[in-house]
SERO-4910 file (N, C-alpha, C, O; in steps of 0.05 Angstrom, whole numbers):
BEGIN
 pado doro    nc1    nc2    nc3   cac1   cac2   cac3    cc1    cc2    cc3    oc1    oc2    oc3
  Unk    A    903   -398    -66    888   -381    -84    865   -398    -98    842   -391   -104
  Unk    A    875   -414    -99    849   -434   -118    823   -437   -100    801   -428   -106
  Unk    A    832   -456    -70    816   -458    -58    795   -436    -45    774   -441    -33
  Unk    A    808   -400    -52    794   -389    -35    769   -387    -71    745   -385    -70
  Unk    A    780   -387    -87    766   -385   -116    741   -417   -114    717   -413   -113
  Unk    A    749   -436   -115    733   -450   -100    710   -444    -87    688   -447    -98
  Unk    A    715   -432    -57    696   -427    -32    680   -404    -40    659   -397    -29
  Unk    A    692   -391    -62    676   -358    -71    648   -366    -94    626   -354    -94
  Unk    A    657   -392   -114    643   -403   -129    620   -419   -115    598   -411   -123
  Unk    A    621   -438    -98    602   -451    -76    590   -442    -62    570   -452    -54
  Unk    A    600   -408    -50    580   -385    -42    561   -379    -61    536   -378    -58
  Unk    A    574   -375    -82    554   -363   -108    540   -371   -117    521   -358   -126
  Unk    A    540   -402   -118    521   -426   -125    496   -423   -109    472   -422   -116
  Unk    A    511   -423    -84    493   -435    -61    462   -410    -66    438   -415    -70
  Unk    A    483   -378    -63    461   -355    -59    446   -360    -87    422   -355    -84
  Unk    A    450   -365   -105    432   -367   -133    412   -389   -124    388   -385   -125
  Unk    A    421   -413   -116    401   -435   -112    381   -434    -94    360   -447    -97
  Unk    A    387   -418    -71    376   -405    -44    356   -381    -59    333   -380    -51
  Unk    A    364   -364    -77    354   -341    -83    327   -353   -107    304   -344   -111
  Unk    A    336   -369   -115    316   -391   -144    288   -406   -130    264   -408   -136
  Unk    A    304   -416   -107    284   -427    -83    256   -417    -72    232   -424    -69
  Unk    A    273   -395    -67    251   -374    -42    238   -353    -67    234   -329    -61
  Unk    A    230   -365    -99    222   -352   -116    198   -369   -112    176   -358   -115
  Unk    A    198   -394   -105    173   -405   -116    157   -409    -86    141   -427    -85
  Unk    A    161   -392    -59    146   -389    -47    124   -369    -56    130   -348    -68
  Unk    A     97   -375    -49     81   -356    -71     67   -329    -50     43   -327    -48
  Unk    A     83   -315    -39     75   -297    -23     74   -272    -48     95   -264    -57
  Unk    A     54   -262    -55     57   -232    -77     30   -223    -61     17   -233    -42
  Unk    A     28   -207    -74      6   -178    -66     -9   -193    -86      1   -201   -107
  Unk    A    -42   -198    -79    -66   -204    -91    -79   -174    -92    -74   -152    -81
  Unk    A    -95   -182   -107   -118   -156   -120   -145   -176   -121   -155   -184   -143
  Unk    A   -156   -184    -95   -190   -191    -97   -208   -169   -105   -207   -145    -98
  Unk    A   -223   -181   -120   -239   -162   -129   -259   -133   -113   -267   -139    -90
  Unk    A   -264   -113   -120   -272    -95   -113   -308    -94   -107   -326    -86   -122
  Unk    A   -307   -107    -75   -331    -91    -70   -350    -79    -68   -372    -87    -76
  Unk    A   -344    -51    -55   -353    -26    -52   -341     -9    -42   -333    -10    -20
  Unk    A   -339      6    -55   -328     36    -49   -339     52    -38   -359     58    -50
  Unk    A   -335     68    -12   -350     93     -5   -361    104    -25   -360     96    -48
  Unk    A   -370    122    -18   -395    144    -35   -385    166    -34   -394    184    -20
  Unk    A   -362    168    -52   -338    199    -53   -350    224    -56   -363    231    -76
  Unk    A   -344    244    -27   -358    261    -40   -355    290    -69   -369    309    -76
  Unk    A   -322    274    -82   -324    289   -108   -303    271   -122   -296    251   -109
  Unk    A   -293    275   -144   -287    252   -160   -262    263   -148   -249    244   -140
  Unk    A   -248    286   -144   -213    303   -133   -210    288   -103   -187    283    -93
  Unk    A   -232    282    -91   -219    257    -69   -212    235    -74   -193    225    -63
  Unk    A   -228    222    -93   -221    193   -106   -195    193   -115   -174    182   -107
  Unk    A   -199    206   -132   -170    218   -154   -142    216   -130   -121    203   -131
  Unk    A   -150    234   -113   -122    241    -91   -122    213    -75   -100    202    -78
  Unk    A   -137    201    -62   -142    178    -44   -130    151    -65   -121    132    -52
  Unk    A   -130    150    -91   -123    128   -109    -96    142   -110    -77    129   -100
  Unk    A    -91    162   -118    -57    169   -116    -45    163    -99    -26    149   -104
  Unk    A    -52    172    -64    -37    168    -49    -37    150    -22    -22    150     -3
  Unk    A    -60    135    -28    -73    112    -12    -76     87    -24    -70     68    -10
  Unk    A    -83     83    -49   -101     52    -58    -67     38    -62    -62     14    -55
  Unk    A    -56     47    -68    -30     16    -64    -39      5    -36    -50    -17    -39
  Unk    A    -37     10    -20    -38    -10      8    -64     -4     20    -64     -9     45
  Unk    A    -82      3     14   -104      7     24   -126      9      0   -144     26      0
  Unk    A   -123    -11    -18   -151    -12    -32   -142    -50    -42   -123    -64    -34
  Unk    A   -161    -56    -56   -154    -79    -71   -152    -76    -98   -165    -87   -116
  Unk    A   -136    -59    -99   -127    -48   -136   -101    -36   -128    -98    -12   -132
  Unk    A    -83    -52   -116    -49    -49   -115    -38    -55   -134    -40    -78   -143
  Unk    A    -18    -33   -147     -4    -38   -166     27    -28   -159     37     -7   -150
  Unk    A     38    -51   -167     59    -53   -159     89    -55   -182     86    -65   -204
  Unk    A    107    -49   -175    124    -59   -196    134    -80   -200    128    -99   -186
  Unk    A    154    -85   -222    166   -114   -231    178   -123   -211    170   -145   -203
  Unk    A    194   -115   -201    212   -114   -178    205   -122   -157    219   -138   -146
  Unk    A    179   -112   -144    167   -120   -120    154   -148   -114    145   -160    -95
  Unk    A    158   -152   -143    147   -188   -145    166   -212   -138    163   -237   -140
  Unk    A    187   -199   -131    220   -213   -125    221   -219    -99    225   -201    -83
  Unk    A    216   -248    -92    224   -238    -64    259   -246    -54    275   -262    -63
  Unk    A    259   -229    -36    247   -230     -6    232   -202    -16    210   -201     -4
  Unk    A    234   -186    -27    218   -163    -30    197   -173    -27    192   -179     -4
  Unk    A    180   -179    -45    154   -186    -45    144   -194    -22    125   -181    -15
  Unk    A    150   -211     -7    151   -210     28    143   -188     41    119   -183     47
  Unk    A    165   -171     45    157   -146     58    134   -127     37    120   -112     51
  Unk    A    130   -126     21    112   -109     -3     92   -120     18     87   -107     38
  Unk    A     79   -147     11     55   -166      6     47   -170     39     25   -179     46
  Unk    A     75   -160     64     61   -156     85     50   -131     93     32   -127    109
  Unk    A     67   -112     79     52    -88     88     38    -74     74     37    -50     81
  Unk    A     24    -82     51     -1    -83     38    -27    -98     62    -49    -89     68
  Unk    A    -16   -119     70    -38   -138     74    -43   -118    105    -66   -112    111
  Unk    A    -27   -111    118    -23    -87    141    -51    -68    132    -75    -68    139
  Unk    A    -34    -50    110    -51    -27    110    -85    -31    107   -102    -16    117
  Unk    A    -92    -63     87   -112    -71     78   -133    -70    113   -154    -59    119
  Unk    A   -117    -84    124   -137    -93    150   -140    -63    171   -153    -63    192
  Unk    A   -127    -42    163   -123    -21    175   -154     -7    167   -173      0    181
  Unk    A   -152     -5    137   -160     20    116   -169      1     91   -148     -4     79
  Unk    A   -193    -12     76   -190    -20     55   -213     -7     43   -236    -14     46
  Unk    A   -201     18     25   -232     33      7   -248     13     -9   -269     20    -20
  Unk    A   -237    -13    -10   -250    -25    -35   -265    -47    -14   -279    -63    -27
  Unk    A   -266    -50      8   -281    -65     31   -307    -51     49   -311    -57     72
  Unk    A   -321    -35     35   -333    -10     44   -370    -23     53   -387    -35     41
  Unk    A   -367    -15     77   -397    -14     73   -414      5    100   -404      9    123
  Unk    A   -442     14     90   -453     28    104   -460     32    135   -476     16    144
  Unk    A   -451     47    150   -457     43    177   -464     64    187   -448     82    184
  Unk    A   -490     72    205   -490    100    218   -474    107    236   -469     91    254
  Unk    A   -465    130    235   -442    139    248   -415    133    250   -403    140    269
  Unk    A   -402    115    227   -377    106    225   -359    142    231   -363    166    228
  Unk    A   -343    124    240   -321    145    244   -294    154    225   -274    140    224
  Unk    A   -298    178    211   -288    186    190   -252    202    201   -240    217    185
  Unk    A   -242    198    224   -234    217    236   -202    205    231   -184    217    219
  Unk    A   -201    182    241   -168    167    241   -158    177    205   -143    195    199
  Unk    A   -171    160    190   -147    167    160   -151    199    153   -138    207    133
  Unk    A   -164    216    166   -162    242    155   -138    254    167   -123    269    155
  Unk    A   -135    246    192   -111    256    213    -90    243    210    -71    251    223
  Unk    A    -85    217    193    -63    207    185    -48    221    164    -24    218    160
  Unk    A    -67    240    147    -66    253    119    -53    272    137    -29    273    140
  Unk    A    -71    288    149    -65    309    162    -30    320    171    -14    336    162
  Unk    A    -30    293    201      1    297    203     20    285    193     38    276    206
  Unk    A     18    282    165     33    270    150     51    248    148     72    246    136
  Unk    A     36    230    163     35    206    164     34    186    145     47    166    142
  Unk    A     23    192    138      9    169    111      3    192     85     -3    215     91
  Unk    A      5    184     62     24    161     52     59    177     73     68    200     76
  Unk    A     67    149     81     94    142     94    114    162     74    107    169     52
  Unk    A    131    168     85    152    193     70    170    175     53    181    186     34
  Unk    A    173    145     58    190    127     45    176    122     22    191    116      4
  Unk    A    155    122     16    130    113     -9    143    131    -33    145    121    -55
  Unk    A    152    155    -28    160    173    -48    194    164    -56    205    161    -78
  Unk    A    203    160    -35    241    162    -43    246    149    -76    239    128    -87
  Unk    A    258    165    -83    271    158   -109    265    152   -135    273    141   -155
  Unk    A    243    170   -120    221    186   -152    195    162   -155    183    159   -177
  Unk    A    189    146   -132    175    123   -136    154    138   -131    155    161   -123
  Unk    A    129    121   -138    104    136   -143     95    163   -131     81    168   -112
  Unk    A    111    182   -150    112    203   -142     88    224   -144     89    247   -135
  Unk    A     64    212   -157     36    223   -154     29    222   -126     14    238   -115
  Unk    A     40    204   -114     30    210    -85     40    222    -61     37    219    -36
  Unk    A     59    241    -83     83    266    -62     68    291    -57     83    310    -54
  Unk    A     44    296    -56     24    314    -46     38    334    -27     54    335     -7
  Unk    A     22    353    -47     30    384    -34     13    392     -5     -5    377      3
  Unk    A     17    407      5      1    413     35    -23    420     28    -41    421     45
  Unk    A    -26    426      8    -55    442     -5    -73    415    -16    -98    415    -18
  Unk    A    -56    396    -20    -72    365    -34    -78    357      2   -101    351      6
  Unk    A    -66    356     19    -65    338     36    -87    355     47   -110    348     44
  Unk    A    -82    369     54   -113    395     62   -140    380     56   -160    374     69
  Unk    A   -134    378     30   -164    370      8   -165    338     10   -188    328      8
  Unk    A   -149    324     12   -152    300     11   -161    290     51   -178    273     55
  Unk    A   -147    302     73   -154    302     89   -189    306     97   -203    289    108
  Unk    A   -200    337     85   -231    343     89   -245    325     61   -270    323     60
  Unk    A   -232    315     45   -254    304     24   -256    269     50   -277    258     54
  Unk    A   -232    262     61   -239    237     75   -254    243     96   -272    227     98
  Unk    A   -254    254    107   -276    270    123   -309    265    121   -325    258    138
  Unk    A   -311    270     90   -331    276     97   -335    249     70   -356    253     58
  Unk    A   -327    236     65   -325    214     44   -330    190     66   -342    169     62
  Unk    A   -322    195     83   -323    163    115   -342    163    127   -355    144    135
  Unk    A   -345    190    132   -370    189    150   -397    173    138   -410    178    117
  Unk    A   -402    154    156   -422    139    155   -415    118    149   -432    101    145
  Unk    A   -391    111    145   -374     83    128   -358     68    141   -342     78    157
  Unk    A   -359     40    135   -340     18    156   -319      7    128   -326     -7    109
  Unk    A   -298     17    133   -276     10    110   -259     -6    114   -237      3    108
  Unk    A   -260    -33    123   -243    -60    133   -230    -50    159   -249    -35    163
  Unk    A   -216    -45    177   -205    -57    201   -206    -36    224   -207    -41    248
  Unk    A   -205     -2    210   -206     27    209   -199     44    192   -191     42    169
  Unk    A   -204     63    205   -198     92    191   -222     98    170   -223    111    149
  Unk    A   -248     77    190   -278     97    165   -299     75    182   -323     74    178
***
């Protein structure tokens, strides 16, 4: 009995010291400064596109306390840095004929924002009704066109 009380304490040690460790690797979600922004064509796309896009696709991610923990912060800070090279509104710049077509059709078939982004009441501004996704789909539409927005999707 002692010894298994022992081996249960030296587990516990160990995961705290392991867990204390892999705190001071410095992997978090950065926020470089903001660019340029497309040229929205009404402030209700901005509005909807910052609701249910700019965490992983702008450089104004905001994140919770929690997500600064890793190993969380790991997965957060990779798939931020994902969506960034995908889609970044805050990496914007002018191009003739950019193609506005990919993030409207991600909106569209309800793709993006990911159905997991909402679970458990988490940023739940960006639980968009079919009637937002409608409007946020044609405001990207016509908000991209002409625009190169870091990797795609403008």
């Amino acid at each position: 009995m002692r010894r298994s009380i022992l081996v249960a304490l030296c587990v516990g040690v160990g995961f705290l010291v392991v867990f204390g460790l892999i705190q001071l690797v410095p992997y978090r979600v950065t926020n470089p400064s903001v660019h340029h922004e497309p040229g929205w064509d009404t402030p209700q796309t901005r509005r909807l596109a910052a609701a249910a896009c700019f965490d992983c696709h702008s450089n104004d991610t905001a994140t919770y306390w929690w997500e600064d923990i890793a190993p969380i912060s790991w997965w957060i800070t990779n798939h931020v840095d994902d969506g960034r090279r995908a889609l970044n509104f805050s990496e914007c710049t002018q191009r003739a004929g950019g193609e506005s077509g990919d993030a409207a059709e991600t909106v569209t078939n309800g793709s993006m924002p990911p159905n997991y982004y909402t679970w458990l009441g988490l940023h739940s501004n960006a639980d968009l009704t079919a009637a937002e996704r409608k409007q946020l789909a044609a405001g990207l539409r016509t908000t991209l066109r002409g625009w190169h927005c870091g990797g795609g999707g403008g």
